[in-house]
N, C-alpha and C positions, 0 to 999 in steps of 0.2 A: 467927762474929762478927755482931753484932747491927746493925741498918743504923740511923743516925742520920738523925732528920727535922727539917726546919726550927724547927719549936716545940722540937725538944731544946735545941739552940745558944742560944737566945734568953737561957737565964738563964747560959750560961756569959757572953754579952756584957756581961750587966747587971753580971757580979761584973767586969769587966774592960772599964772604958767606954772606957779609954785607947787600948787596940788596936783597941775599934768603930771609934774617932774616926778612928783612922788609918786602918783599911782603908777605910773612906767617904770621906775626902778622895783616899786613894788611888785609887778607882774612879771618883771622879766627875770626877779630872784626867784618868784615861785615858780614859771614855767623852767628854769635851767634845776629848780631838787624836784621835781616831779619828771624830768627829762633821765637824771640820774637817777630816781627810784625806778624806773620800767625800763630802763637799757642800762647793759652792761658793758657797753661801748663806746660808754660818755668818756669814762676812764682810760687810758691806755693800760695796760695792765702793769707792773712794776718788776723785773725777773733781778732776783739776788743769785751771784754765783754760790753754788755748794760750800761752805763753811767759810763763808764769807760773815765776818763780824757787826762790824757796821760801816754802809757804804762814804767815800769820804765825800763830803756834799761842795760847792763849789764856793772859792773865795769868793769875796765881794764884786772885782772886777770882771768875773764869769755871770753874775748874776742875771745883767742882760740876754744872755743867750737863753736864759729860763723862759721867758715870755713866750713860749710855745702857745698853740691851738691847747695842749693839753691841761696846761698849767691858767692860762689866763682865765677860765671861767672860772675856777675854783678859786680864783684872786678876785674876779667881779662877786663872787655871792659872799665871802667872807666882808670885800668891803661895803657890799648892800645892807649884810648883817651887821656889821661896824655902826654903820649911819643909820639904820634903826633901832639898834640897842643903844646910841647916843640921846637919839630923839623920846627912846622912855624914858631912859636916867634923867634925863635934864626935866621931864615933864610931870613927874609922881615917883611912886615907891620903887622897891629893889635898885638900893643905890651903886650896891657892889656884884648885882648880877652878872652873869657870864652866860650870853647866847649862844649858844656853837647852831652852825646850819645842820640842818635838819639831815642831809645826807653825812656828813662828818660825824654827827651824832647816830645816827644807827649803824655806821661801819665799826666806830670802836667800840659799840654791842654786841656786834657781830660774832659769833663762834670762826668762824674763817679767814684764817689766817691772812691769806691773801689779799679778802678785800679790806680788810682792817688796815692793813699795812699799805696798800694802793693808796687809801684816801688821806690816811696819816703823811707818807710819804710825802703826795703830796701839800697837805697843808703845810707841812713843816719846810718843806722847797721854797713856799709862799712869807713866810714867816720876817716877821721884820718889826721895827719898835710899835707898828700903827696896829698889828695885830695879835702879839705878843700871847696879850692873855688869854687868847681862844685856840692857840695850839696847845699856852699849859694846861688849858682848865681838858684839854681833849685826853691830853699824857694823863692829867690827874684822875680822869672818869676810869683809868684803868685800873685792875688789880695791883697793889704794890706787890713789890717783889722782885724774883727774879723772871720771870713771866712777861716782864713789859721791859727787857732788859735792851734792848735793840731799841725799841723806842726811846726809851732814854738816851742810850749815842745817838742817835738823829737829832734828837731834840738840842741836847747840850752841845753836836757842833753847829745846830742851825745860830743856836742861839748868840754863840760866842762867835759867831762874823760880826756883828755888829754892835753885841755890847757881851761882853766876854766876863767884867764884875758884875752885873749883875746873874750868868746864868754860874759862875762860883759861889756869889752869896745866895742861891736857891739850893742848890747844891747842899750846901755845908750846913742850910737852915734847914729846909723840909722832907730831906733824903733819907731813908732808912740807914744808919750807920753802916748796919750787919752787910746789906745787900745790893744799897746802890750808890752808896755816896763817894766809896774811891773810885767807884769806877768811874761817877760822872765829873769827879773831879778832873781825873787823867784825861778822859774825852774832851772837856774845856779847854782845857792848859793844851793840848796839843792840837784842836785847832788853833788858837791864839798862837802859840807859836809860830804855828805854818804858816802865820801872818805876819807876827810883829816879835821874834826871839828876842828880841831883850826886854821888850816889856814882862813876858810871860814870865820870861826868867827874874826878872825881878820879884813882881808879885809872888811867886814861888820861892825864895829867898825869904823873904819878910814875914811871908806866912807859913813858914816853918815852925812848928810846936817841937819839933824833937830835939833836945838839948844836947843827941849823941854827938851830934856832926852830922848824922845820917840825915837827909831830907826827899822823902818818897814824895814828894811833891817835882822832883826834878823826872822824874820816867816819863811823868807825863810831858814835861817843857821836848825831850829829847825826842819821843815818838814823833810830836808833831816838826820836830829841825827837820827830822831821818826823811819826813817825807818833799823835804824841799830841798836838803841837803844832809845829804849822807856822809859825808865825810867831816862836816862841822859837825853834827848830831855825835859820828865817834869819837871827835877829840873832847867832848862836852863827859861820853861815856869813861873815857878812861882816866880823866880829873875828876869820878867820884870815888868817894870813901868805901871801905865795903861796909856793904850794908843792903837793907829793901831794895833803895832806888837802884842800884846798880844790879841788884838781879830781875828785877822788873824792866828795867832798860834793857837787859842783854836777851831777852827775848825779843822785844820790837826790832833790834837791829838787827839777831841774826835771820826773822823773816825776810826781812828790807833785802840784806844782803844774798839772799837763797832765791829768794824774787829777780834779783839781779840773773845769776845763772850760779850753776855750781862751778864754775871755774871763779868765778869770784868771791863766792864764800869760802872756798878754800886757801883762796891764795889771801884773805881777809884774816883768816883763821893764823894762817902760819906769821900774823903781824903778830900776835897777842901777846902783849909784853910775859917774861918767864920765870919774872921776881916773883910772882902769887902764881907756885903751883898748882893749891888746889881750886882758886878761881880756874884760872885755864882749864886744868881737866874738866871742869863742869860743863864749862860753855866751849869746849868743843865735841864734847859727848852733845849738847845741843845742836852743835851746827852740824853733828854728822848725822845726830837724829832727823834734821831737815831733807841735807842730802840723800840718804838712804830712801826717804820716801820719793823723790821722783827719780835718780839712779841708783841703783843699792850698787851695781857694778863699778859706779864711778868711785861712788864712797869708800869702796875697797882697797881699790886702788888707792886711795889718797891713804887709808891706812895702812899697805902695806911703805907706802912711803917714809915712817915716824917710827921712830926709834918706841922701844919695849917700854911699858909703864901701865900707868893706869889712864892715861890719857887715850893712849893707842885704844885699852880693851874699853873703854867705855865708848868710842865710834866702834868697835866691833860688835860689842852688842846693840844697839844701836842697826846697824847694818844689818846683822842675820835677823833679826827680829821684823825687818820688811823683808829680807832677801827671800826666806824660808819661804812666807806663804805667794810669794812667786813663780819661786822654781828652787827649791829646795835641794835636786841634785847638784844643781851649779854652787851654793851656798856649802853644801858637804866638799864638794871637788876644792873649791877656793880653800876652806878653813883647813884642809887638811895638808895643802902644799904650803902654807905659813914658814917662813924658815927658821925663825925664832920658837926654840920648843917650848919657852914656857908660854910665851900667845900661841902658839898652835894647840897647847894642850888647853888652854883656855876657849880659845875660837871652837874647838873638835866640842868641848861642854857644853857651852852655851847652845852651840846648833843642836844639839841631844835633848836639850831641854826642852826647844822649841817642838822640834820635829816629832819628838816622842807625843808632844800631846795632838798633833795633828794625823799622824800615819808611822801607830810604832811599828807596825810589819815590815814598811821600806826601812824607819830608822835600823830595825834590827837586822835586815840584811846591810847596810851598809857599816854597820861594825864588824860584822862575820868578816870584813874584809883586811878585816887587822887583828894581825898576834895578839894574846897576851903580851901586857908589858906594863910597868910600873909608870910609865906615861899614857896610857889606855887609862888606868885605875881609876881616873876620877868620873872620865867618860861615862865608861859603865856603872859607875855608882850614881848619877844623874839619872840615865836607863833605868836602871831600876827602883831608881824612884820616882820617875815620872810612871812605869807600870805595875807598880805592887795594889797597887788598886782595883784594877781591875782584871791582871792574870797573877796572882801573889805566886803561885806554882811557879809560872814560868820566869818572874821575877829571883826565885830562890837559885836556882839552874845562874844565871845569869851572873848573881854575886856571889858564887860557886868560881866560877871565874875570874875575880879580880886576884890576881897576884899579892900585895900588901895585907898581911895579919889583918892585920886592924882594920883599916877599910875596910876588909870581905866579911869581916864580924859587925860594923857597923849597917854596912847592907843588906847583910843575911838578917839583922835583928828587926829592919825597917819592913822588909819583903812578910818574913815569919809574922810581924805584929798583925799584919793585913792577912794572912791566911788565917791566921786565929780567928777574925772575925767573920768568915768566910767558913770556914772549916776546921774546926778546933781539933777534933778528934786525928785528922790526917796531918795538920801542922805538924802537932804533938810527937804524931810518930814519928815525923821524918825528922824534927831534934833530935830524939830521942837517938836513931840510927844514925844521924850524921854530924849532929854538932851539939851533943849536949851539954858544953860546956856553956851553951846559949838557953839553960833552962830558965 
């Protein structure tokens, strides 16, 4: 038998370019997964910022800019795999099989986070009516739950650029209630929105189940406005009923707004209509919650600004609670020059509470620095009970010192209960010698 040489084959291909075509597509899908199985540099790698949710992926008319080096090979092998998974279907069995490439299938096996999410990432970047069902069948290869919970925002905003009812009716059909269906419902509805607000808003409207008036289907329409317009996103906010959708919504927007800078969430803040006080108090105990964590100092200031209530001490707590594990003398200095005695006697607690479980030694000299007094009293009944725990003795000494009957009898009783378990036999005696009216 006579040996064939490359130049022989050449004119059989030419009379038969259809099978060239193929075995070339064929060879060049398997050398780019056997390219990505032995280098880890095929991928670029994907970095998510620190308590970042889910990344917002790009409208439709960004999509061209996608066509990266990075992104377009994993767009030739899904659609090599497309037009081979076509040419079974059409040719014999497994009529409703689902191929995923071979790299995409062992990343969402993968134990590591990273590369899982790189390859996901990407496919779902790639994602569109022609390949649809090989990013859901990749999301579905995973554990349900809360565990694939990010993957599902990616997926449900990839999804809804381009067809928005269908990734709601997957949603609302194949989603664990408990765990992931509002959530990917909200994801839907606010890309859609950031696309087209009135459609979303309607479909949201009509598919309303709640009879209240309340409809939790609008947080999601308003997240996705907030992101393209913030100011129509609020006036959307404050034309809701109370209910879900309006506490679900006034989270998105006071990130939006705190994102903006904290001279703008606050000057946002002091718009808040002042008919529904205890709305307001809520959500600006939220918006100072915000503020406090990147300026605790600024926060302060905006509360020493606000008249006395519960609005005020809910950004005060709020505030000391980042301030303290900052710089905690600064946080005692501020709370104690409050000019309002009942927020300062409030501010002086709260910081006691804190501080005490982090470094009672400084909190306890920093009260040494104030008389007894009937505005002290609540102070040091905090103190010691943030330490009857763990020095119950030194705790008794301490509510030995609150001036008001009752109060020094309610601290002495909290200190003593914890010495008893501690030391019965000493508790006992020191009742007995100093307050047996506390047997």
């Amino acid at each position: 038998m006579s040996k064939l040489s490359l130049s022989s084959l050449i004119p059989f291909f030419m009379k038969s370019p259809i099978l060239f075509v193929s075995i070339w597509v064929s060879t060049a899908a398997i050398a780019f997964w056997a390219g990505t199985w032995f280098s880890e540099k095929d991928t670029e790698p994907v970095q998510l910022s620190e308590g970042q949710s889910a990344p917002d992926l790009q409208a439709p008319e960004d999509r061209d800019s996608m066509n990266s080096s990075n992104v377009a090979p994993f767009r030739h092998a899904i659609e090599a795999v497309n037009s081979i998974s076509s040419e079974v279907e059409s040719s014999g069995p497994a009529e409703d099989a689902i191929v995923l490439p071979p790299n995409l299938r062992r990343a969402m096996k993968a134990s590591g986070l990273v590369e899982r999410l790189g390859a996901y990432l990407d496919a779902v970047r790639a994602m569109d009516a022609g390949n649809a069902k090989l990013v859901i069948a990749a999301f579905e290869a995973l554990p349900t739950g809360y565990g694939r919970h990010l993957e599902m925002k990616l997926l449900m905003r990839s999804w809804a650029t381009f067809d928005p009812i269908g990734a709601l009716a997957y949603a609302n059909e194949k989603l664990d209630a408990k765990s992931e269906r509002r959530f990917a419902v909200a994801e839907a509805l606010a890309e859609w929105a950031s696309l087209d607000s009135q459609a979303a808003f309607e479909w949201a409207k009509n598919n309303n189940d709640n009879q209240t008036g309340d409809n939790p289907l609008l947080a999601g329409v308003i997240k996705g406005v907030a992101e393209k317009d913030l100011a129509a996103a609020t006036a959307m906010f404050f034309e809701l009923p109370n209910g879900n959708a309006r506490w679900q919504a006034s989270n998105h927007l006071v990130q939006k707004y705190v994102e903006l800078g904290v001279d703008e969430a606050i000057a946002w803040a002091d718009q808040i209509p002042r008919d529904e006080q205890n709305f307001r108090e809520v959500l600006l105990g939220q918006i100072g919650s915000q503020i406090a964590r990147k300026d605790p100092e600024r926060a302060a200031e905006w509360s020493d600004s606000m008249e006395a209530g519960d609005g005020r001490n809910r950004i005060i707590n709020t505030v000391l609670g980042q301030w303290v594990g900052k710089d905690a003398k600064a946080a005692a200095d501020w709370s104690a020059k409050i000019k309002d005695t009942g927020t300062r006697q409030h501010a002086m607690t709260q910081l006691t509470n804190y501080w005490a479980v982090r470094d009672p030694v400084a909190t306890a000299q920093w009260l040494n620095d104030f008389p007894r007094s009937n505005e002290m009293d609540p102070v040091v009944g905090a103190f010691v009970s943030r330490i009857s725990g763990r020095d119950p003795a030194g705790a008794v000494d301490w509510a030995r010192s609150i001036v008001d009957q009752k109060q020094q009898d309610t601290a002495l009783r909290q200190a003593l209960t914890a010495w008893r378990r501690i030391d019965k036999t000493a508790a006992e005696n020191w009742t007995n010698a100093n307050a047996p009216h506390l047997k």
